[in-house]
LUMNU-288534 format. One record per residue (C-alpha): x, z negated, y; residue in three letters. Coordinates in steps of 0.02 Angstrom, whole numbers, padded with zeros to 5 digits, always signed. Each point is the difference from the previous one (the first is absolute). Layout:
XZYALA ...
***
This chain:
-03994+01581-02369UNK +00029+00176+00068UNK +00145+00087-00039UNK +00049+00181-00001UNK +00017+00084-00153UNK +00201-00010-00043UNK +00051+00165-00032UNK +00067+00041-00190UNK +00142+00046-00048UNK +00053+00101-00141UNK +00169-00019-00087UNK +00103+00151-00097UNK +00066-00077-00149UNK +00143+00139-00045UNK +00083-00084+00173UNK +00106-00153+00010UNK +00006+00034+00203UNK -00097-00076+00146UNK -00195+00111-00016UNK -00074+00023+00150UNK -00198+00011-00014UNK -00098+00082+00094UNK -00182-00084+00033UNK -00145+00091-00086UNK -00189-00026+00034UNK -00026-00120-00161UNK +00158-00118-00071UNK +00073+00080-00148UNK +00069-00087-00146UNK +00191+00025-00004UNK +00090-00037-00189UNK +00171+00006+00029UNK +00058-00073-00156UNK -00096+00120-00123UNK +00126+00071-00136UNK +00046+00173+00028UNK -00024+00140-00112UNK +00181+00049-00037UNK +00090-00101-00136UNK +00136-00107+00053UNK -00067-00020+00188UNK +00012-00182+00063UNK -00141-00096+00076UNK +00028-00006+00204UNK +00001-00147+00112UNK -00161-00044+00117UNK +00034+00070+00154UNK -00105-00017+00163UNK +00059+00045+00167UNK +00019-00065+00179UNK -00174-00050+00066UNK -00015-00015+00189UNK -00100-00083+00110UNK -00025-00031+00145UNK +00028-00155+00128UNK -00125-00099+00071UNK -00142+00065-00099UNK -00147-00074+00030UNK -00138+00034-00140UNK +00043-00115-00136UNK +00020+00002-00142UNK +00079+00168-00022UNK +00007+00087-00149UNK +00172+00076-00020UNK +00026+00072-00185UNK -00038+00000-00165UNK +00076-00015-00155UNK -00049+00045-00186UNK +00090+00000-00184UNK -00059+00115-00131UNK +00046-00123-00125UNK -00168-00083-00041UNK -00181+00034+00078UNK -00070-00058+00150UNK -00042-00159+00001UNK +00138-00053-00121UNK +00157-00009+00119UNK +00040-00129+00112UNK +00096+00055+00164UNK +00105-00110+00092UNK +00114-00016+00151UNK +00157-00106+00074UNK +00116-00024+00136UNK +00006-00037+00193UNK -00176+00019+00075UNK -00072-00043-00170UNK +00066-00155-00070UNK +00160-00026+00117UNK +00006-00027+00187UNK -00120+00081+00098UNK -00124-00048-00138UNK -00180+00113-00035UNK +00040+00130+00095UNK -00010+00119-00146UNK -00112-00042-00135UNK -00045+00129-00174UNK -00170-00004-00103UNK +00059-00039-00169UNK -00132+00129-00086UNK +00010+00140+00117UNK +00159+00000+00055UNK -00030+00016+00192UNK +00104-00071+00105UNK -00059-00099+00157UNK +00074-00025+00180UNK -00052-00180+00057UNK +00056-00036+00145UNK +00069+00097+00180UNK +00173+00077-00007UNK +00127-00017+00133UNK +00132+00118-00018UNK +00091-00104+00127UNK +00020-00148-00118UNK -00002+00108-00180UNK +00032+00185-00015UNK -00032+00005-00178UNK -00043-00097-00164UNK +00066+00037-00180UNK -00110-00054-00134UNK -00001+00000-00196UNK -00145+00066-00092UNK -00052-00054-00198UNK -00115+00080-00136UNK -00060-00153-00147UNK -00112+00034-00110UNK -00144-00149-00037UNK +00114-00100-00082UNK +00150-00009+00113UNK +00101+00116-00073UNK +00093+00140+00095UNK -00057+00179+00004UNK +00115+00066+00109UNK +00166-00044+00088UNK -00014-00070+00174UNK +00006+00113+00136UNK +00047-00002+00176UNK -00138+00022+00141UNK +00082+00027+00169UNK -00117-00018+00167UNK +00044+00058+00173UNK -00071-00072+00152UNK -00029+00141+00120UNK +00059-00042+00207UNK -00130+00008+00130UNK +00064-00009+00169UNK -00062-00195+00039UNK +00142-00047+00072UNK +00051-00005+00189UNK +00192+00055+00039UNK +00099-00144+00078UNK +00099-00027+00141UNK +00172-00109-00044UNK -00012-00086+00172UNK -00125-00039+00114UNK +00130+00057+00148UNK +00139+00101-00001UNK +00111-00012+00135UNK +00130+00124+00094UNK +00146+00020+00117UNK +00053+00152+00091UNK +00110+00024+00126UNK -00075+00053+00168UNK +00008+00180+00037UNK +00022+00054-00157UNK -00027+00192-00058UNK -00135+00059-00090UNK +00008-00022-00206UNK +00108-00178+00028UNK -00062-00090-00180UNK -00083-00177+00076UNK -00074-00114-00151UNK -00082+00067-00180UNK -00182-00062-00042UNK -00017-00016-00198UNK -00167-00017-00076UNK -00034-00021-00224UNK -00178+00051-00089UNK -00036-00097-00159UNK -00095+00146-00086UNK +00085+00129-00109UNK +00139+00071+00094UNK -00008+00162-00095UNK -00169+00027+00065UNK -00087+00052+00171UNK -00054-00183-00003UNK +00184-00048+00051UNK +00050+00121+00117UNK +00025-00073+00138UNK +00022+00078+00172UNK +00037-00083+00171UNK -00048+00031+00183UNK +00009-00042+00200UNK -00188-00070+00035UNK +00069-00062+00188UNK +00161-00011+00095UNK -00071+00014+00177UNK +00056+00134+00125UNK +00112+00108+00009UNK +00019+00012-00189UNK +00177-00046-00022UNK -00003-00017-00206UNK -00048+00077-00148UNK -00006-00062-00178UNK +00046+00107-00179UNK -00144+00013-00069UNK +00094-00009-00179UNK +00129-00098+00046UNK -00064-00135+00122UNK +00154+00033+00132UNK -00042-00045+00168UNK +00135+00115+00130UNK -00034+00047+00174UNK -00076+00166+00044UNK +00070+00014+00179UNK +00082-00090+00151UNK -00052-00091+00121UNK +00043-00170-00072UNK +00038-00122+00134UNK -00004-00189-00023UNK -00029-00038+00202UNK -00157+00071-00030UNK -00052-00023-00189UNK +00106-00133-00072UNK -00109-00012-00166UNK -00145+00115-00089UNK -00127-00035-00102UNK -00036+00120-00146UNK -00166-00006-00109UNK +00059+00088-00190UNK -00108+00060-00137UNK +00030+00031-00188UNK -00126+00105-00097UNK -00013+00037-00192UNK -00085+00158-00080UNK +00146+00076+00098UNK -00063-00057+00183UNK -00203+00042-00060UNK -00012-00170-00096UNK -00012-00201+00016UNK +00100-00044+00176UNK +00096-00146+00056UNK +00080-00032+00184UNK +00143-00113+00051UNK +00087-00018+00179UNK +00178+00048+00056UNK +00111-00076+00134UNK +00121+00081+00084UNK +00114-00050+00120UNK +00089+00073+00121UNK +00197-00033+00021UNK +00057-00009+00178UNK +00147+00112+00036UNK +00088-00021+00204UNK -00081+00157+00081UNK -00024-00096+00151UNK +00133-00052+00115UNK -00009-00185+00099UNK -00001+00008+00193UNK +00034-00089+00140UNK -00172-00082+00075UNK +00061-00003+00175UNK +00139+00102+00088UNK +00088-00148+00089UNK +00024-00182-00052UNK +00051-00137+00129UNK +00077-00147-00046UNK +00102-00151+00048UNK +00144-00092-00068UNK +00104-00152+00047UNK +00199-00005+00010UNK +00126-00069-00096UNK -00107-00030-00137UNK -00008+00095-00198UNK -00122+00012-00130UNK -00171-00009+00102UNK -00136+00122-00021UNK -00030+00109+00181UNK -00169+00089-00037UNK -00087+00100-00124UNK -00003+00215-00021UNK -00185+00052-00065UNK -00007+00149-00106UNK -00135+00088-00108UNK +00009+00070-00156UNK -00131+00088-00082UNK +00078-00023-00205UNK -00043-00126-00115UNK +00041-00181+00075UNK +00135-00079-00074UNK +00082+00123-00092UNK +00151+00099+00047UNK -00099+00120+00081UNK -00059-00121+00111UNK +00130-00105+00035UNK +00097+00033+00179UNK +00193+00011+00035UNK +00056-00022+00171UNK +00152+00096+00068UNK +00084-00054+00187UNK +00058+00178+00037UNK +00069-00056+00170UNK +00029-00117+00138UNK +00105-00134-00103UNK +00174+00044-00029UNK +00064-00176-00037UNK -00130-00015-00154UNK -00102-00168+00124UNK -00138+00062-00080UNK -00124+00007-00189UNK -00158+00047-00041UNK -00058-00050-00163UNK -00184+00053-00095UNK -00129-00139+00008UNK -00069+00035-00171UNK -00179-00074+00025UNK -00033+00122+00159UNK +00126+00124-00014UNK +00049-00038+00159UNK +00188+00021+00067UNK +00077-00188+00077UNK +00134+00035+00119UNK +00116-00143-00001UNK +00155-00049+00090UNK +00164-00014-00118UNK +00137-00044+00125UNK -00033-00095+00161UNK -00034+00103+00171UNK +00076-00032+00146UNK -00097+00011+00161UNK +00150-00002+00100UNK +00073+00178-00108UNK -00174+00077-00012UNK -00188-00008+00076UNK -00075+00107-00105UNK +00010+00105-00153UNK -00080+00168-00023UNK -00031+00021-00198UNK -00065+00178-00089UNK -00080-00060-00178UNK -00049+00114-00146UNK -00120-00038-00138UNK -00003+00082-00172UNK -00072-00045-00168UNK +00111-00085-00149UNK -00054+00151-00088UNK +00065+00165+00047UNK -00166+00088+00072UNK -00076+00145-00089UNK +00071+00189+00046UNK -00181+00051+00026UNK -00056-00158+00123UNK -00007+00026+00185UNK +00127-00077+00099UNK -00039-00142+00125UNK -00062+00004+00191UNK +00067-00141+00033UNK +00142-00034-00132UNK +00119-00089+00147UNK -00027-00123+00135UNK +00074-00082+00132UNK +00049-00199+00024UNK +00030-00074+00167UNK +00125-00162+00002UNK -00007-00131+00131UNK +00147-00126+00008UNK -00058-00166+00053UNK +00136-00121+00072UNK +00024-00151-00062UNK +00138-00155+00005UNK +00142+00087-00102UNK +00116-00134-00092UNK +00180-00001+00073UNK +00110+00093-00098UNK +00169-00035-00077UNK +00101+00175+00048UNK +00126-00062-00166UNK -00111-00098-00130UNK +00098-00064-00101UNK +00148-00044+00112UNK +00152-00018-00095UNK +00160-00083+00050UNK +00172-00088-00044UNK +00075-00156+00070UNK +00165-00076-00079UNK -00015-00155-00101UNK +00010-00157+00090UNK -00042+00053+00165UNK -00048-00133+00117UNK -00143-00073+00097UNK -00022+00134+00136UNK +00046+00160-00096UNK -00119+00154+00048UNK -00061+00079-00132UNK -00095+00132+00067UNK -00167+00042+00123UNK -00140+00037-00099UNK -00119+00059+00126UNK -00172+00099+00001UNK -00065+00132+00122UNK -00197-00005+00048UNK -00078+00186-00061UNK -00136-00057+00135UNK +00086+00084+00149UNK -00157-00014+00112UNK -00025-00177-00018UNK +00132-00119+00080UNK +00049-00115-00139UNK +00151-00156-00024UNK +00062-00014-00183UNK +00061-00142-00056UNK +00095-00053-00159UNK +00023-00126-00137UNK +00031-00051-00169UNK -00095+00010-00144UNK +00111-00010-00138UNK +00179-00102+00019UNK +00003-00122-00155UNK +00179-00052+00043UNK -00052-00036+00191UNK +00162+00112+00040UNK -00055+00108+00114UNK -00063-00017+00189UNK -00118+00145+00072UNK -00015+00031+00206UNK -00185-00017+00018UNK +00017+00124+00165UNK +00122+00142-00070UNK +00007-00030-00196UNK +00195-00042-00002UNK +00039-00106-00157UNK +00169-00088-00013UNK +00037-00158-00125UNK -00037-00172+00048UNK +00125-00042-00152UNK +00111-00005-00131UNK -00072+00094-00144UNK +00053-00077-00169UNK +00071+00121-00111UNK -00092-00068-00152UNK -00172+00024+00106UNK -00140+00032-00153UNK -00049+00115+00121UNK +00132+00125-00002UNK -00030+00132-00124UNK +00160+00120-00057UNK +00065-00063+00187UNK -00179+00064+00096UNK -00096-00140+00092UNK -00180+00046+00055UNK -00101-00054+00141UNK -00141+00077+00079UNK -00059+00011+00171UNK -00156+00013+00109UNK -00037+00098+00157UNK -00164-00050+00082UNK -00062+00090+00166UNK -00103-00070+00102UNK -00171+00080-00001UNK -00172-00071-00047UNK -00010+00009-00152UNK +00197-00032-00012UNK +00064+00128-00139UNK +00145-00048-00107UNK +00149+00119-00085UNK +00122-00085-00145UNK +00168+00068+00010UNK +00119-00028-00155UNK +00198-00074+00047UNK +00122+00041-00139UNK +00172-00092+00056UNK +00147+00044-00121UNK +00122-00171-00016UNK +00158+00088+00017UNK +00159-00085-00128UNK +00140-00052+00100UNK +00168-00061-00047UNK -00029-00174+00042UNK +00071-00084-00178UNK +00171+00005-00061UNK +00041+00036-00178UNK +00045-00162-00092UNK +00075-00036-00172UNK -00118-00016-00134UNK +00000-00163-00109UNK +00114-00100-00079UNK +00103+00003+00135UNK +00144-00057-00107UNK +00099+00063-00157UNK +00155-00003-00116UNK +00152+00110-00025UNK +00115+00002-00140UNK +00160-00040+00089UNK +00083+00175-00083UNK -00029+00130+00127UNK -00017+00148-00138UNK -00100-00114-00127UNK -00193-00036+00037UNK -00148+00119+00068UNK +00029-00059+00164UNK -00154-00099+00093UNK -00156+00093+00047UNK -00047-00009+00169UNK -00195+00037+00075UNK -00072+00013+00192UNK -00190+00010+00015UNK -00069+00032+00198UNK -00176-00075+00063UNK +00001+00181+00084UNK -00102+00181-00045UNK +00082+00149-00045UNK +00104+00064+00098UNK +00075-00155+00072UNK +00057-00070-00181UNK +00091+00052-00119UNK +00134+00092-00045UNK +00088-00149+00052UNK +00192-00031+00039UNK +00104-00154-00078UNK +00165-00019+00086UNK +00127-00147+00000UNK +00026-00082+00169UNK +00159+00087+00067UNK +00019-00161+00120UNK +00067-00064-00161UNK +00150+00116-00035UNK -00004-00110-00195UNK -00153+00069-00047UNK +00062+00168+00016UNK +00162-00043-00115UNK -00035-00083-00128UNK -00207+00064-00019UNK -00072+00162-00013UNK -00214+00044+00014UNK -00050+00183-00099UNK -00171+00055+00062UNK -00114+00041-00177UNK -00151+00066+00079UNK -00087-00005+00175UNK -00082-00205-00010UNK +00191-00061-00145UNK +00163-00006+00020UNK +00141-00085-00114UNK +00128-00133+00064UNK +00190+00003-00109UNK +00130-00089+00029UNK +00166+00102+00030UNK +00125-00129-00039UNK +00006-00181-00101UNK -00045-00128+00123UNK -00021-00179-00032UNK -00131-00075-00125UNK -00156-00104+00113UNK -00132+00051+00139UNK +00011+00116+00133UNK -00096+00051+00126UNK +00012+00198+00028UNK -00072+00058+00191UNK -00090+00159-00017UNK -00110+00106+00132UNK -00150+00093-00064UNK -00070+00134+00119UNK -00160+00097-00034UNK -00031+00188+00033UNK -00111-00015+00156UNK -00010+00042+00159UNK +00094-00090+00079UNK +00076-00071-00164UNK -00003-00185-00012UNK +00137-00103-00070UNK +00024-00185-00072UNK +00151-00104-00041UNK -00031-00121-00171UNK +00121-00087-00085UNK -00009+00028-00202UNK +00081-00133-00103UNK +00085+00054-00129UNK +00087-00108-00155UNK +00155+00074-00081UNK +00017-00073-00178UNK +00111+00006-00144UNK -00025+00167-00116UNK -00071+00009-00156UNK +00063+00150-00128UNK -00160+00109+00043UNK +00040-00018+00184UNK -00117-00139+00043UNK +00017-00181+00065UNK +00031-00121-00153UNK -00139-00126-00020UNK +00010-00136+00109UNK +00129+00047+00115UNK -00109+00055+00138UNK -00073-00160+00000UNK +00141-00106+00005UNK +00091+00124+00158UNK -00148-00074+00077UNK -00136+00108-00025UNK -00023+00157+00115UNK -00146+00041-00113UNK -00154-00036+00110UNK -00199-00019-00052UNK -00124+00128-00064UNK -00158+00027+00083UNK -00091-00111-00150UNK +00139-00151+00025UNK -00009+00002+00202UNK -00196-00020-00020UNK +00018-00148-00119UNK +00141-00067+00094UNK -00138+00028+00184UNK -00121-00106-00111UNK +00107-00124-00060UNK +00048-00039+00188UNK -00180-00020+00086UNK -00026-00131-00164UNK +00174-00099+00033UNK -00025+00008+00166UNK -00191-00096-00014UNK +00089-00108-00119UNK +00148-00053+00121UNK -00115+00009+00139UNK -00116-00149-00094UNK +00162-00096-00046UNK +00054-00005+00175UNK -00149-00054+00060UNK +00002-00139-00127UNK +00188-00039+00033UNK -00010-00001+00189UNK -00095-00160-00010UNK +00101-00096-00138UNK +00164-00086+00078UNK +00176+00015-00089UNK -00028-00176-00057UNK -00142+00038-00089UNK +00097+00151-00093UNK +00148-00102-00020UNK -00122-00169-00073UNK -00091+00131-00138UNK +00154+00050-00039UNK +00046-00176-00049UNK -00022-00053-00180UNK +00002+00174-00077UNK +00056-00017-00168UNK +00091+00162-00032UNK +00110+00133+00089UNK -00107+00107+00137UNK +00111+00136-00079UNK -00106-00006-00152UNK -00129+00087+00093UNK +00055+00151+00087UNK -00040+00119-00128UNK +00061+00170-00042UNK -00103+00141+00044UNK -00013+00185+00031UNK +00052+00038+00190UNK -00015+00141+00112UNK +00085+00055+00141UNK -00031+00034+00154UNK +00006+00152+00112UNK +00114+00115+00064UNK +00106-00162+00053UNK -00001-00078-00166UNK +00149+00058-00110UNK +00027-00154-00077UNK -00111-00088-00143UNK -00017-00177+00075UNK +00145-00103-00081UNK -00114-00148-00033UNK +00183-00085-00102UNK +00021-00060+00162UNK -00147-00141-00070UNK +00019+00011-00177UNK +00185-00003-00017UNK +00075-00056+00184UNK +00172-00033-00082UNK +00026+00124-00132UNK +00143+00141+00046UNK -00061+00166+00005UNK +00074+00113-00120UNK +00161+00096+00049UNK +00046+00096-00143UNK +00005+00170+00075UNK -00024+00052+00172UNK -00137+00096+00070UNK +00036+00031+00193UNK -00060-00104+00130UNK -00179-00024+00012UNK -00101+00088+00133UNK -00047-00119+00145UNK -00180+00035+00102UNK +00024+00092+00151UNK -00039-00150+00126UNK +00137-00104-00080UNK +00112-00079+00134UNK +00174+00055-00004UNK +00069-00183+00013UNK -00095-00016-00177UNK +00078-00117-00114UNK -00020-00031-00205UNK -00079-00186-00032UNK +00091-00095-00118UNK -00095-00045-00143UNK -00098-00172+00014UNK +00012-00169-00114UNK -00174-00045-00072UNK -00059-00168+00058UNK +00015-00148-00108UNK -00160-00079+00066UNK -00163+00074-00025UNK -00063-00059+00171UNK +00138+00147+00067UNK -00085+00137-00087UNK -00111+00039+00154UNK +00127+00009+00131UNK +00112+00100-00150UNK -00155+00131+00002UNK -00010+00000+00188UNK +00190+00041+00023UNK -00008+00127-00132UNK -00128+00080+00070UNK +00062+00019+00162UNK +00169+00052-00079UNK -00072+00143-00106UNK -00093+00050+00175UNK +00159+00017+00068UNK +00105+00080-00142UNK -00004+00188+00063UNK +00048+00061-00158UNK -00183-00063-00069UNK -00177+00055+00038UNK -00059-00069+00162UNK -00131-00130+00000UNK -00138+00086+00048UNK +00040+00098-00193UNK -00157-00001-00103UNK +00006-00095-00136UNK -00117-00027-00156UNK -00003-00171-00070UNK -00100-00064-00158UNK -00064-00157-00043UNK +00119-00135-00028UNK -00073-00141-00071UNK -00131-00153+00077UNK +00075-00154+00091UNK +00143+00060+00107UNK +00000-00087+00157UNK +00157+00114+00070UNK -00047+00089+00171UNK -00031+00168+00010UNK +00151+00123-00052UNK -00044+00131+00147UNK +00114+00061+00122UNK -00129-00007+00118UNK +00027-00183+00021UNK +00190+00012+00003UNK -00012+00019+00186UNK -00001-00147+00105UNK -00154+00021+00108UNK -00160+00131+00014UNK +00039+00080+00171UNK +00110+00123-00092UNK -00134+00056-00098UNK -00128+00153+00046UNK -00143-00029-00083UNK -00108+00110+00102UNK -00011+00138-00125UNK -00119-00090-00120UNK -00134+00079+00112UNK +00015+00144-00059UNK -00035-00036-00167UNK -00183-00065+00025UNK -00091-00128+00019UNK +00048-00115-00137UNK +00178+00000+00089UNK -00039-00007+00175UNK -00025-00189-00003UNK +00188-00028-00070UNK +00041+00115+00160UNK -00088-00140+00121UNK +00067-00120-00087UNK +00182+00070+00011UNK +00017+00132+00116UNK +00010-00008+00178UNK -00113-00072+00101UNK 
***
């Protein structure tokens, strides 16, 4: 193998420092741990220092250095080496001859990958032993410049304004070297290799800024260049490497739009909104789409009443005039408009102004068949409540806006869910064709709505809805009436009691109600004397008495007028009971009731006592049908045999009066006791009589009961017709409840509706009314 000579070194041994040797001709022997002369000197470490070498070297193996201990004689030590290159990772890159000392380099460096190797060196003698401490051997790999510099990207890319001044920074280009940076190899220096013409860029050569060099940037013309770079090591003279930068150019609004033509014609129909008329080219030179670009349309002229828009078609640019209100042919042919156009961006101090930054827009009117037109839309009214069939109400007519064209107009109804109103076809006069019920669903906070048509007569026919409002006036058409129970009780002390309450409730609106005004009939001068009425708030008033009068009913005449206009008034007898006192001023329990009863029903009892009728009523209806065709001889042979007294089974039960006429509980001891005295033991005045009873009226005796049971019909019979005629007792037609009262009775019928002697005095007609189910007792019954 050829090799050069290594070069020997030779070691000071009074040093304990790093020796540098200096190559001689021939190697020299070096004994660095020879004793020195001086007593008491100790022995120095082996010392050897940096060894470089350089990368990439190619003649193999290389001899680097050699070492040598003075401790034995050549040929008797044994040199060895360890560490990374040797026997760690990269392996045999280094290797030492164990005799001679020299040291080896194996393999090509790369200073890239290592930049330097530490190694331990080792004296033995032949039999293993050590001679001499280990010492370190450091080796360092020496750069070459092998490496090309490196651009980071492939592209760089820019943005710059257009005309922008010179020295405006635009992008930075950065480039690495992988040699050693504190050498030539690594310094890197960049440059412009093409840009075009005019040269608009340069580059730092140190720094890799790109920034313009002068003006003249203008994106209409260049929008983007294309720039070629170079980066250079050995300070520009060395290993090269190119990359590309993009710039682009930012569009700024240096030019103005304008008008493509001076004068735009168009057309547009009447009475019509929202349709497009025509279109207003411009041109603008700046980047479409942006704000630059993008037109504004001004109407400097020619529409004062604001007909008129022109919005910014943003796929063209273009301005759309459209029509916002309807045009009238008849007002106006033609419109004259002056339009501007600028940018949405405000345009560049610097930029030239427009030629043609305005225009002109001619406006035809075309005629067409205008809709009639309701002068008052909607047309509001009043009529007073209750008006009838033939009122007028108002004329809701339309004029034609054609005035050119001859045209009739004729009207009707649309909307009139109540069928209340009547419209003139030929003038448009509505009046009612009826009554309109106050409780219409149709009235809403006392409005009614219908709506109305007016058609002319053209071809096509155009149509026009007018809107009726018609406010239902109140009127005082209800007087003010007493508000239930139309009855009550008094303590018969004039300063003991609270008095009775008295209410009045009107079917009429404010202001033909309340505050009402309770008076006592002064066509009976006895009212006044011995009763007094306090009014307690606007809808109350409180009835006293201002003397003692006599304990039992009477019946008080009062008027109750309203506060309308005019004021309504209505006469209604209140019945009144005056009853023994009690100590806290109030009637003592019972006595009402046996004066006869002024007390009249509640809401709750009148219902029951209403549905407790219409069931009797079915009831006696059945049983006269049934009876009608049974003979008296047939009552009178059923009758015959019975075993016990007929009395046995008229039972007790809860009764009810009747109405206002019924003062009276019926005094059924007329059956059950016919014979027994009525108890005199103290007197309680007479009792009230009905108002329809005769004045010729005179008390039945009391009757003997029959001996025979075969006289208990008639007995019934006569009773009944007497208690019919009793006016001090409920009248027949008083609603009574009955229970049941046992199986096998074959007595008639206790109801007073047979007590008469024939049906001709009965009116059964009214059992129409309620439905269906009754209406075949009415044919039956009623008249034919």
């Amino acid at each position: 193998m050829d090799s050069a000579p290594a070069p020997t070194y030779r070691f000071l041994p009074c040093s304990l420092g790093l020796s540098w040797a200096v190559p001689e001709p021939e190697p020299s022997t070096l004994y660095p741990w020879r004793r020195a002369s001086a007593p008491g000197r100790v022995r120095r470490a082996w010392v050897i220092p940096p060894i470089s070498v350089s990368e990439n070297h190619k003649r193999l193996p290389y001899p680097l250095v050699q070492i040598k201990s003075d401790k034995q004689q050549l040929g008797s030590v044994i040199y060895s080496i360890q560490g990374p290159g040797v026997d760690e990772e990269p392996r045999n890159v280094f290797s030492i001859d164990k005799f001679t000392g020299r040291v080896y380099l194996n393999a090509t460096l790369d200073r890239e990958k290592t930049d330097r190797f530490r190694l331990r060196a080792f004296a033995l003698d032949l039999g293993g032993s050590t001679l001499e401490d280990p010492t370190d051997l450091e080796i360092v790999v020496v750069d070459q410049n092998d490496n090309r510099p490196v651009f980071l990207q492939d592209v760089f890319r820019g943005r710059i304004l257009e005309g922008a001044i010179p020295g405006t920074f635009v992008t930075r280009a950065e480039a690495t070297d992988a040699d050693d940076p504190e050498t030539d190899n690594a310094a890197l220096r960049f440059s412009i290799l093409e840009q075009g013409s005019p040269e608009l860029f340069s580059i730092d050569e140190h720094t890799g800024e790109i920034r313009t060099v002068q003006v003249g940037l203008d994106r209409e013309v260049v929008a983007v260049y294309n720039l070629t770079l170079q980066v250079a090591d050995m300070s520009g003279d060395g290993l090269t490497a190119t990359a590309s930068a993009i710039i682009s150019v930012d569009d700024v609004n240096d030019n103005a739009p304008e008008f493509t033509k001076d004068e735009f014609f168009m057309e547009a129909a009447e009475a019509v909104s929202g349709v497009d008329v025509g279109r207003l080219e411009v041109e603008d030179k700046d980047l479409p789409g942006s704000p630059n670009w993008v037109a504004r349309f001004t109407i400097l002229e020619g529409d004062p009443d604001g007909q008129f828009k022109i919005y910014t078609d943003p796929k063209t640019n273009e301005g759309v005039l459209s029509v916002v209100k309807p045009l009238d042919y008849e007002s106006r042919e033609q419109y004259e408009l002056r339009v501007s156009v600028q940018n949405e961006a405000p345009l560049q101090t610097a930029a030239p102004r427009a030629q043609r930054g305005q225009t002109r827009v001619s406006v035809w009117v075309q005629d067409t068949n205008e809709a009639p037109v309701f002068p008052e839309n909607p047309l509001r009214t009043s009529i007073a409540e209750g008006a009838p069939p033939g009122t007028s109400v108002a004329t809701f007519s339309a004029r034609d806006p054609d005035t050119e064209q001859l045209q009739r107009i004729s009207y009707s109804k649309d909307y009139d869910p109540e069928d209340w109103l009547q419209v003139d076809r030929a003038t448009g006069r509505i009046q009612t064709q009826r009554v309109l019920s106050p409780a219409s669903p149709f009235l809403k906070d006392g409005w009614y709505r219908a709506i109305i048509l007016a058609l002319d007569n053209a071809m096509p026919p155009s149509t026009a809805t007018g809107t009726l409002s018609i406010e239902i006036l109140e009127v005082n058409d209800h007087a003010p009436a007493l508000a239930p129970p139309l009855s009550g009780s008094l303590c018969s002390e004039p300063d003991q009691g609270p008095g009775l309450l008295l209410g009045a409730t009107d079917e009429d609106l404010p202001p033909h109600g309340a505050p009402f005004h309770f008076q006592l009939n002064p066509r009976v001068p006895d009212l006044g004397r011995n009763w007094s009425l306090s009014q307690i708030n606007v809808s109350h008033a409180r009835l006293r008495l201002r003397h003692q009068v006599s304990e039992g009913l009477h019946r008080l005449s009062l008027l109750l007028q309203d506060s309308g206009e005019p004021p309504q008034q209505r006469e209604q007898t209140l019945n009144v009971t005056v009853c023994r006192c009690g100590l806290d001023g109030t009637c003592l329990p019972g006595a009402a009731a046996l004066q006869g009863g002024g007390v009249g029903v509640g809401l709750g009892a009148l219902v029951i006592v209403l549905a407790s009728t219409v069931v009797l009523l079915v009831l006696i209806l059945l049983a006269a049908l049934r009876t009608r065709f049974r003979g008296q001889s047939r009552s009178k042979s059923l009758l015959h045999g019975l075993q016990e007294d007929l009395r046995d089974n008229i039972l007790n039960y809860d009764e009810q009066g009747g109405g206002e006429e019924d003062q009276d509980a019926y005094d059924i001891n007329q059956l059950r006791h016919p014979v027994e005295p009525k108890a005199t033991s103290r007197s309680l005045g007479r009792p009230p009589l009905r108002r329809d009873a005769p004045f010729s009226y005179v008390p039945q005796p009391h009757r003997v009961l029959p001996t025979s049971p075969s006289d208990i019909a008639n007995f019934i019979s006569d009773g009944l017709e007497a208690a019919d005629s009793d006016p001090s007792v409920p009248p027949y037609d008083t609603a009574l409840i009955y229970d049941y009262e046992g199986d096998g009775s074959v007595a008639g019928t206790l109801s007073s509706i047979l007590s008469s002697q024939g049906d001709e005095d009965q009116d059964y007609d009214y059992l129409r009314d309620w439905g269906p189910r009754f209406a075949r007792l009415a044919d039956m019954y009623g008249h034919p």
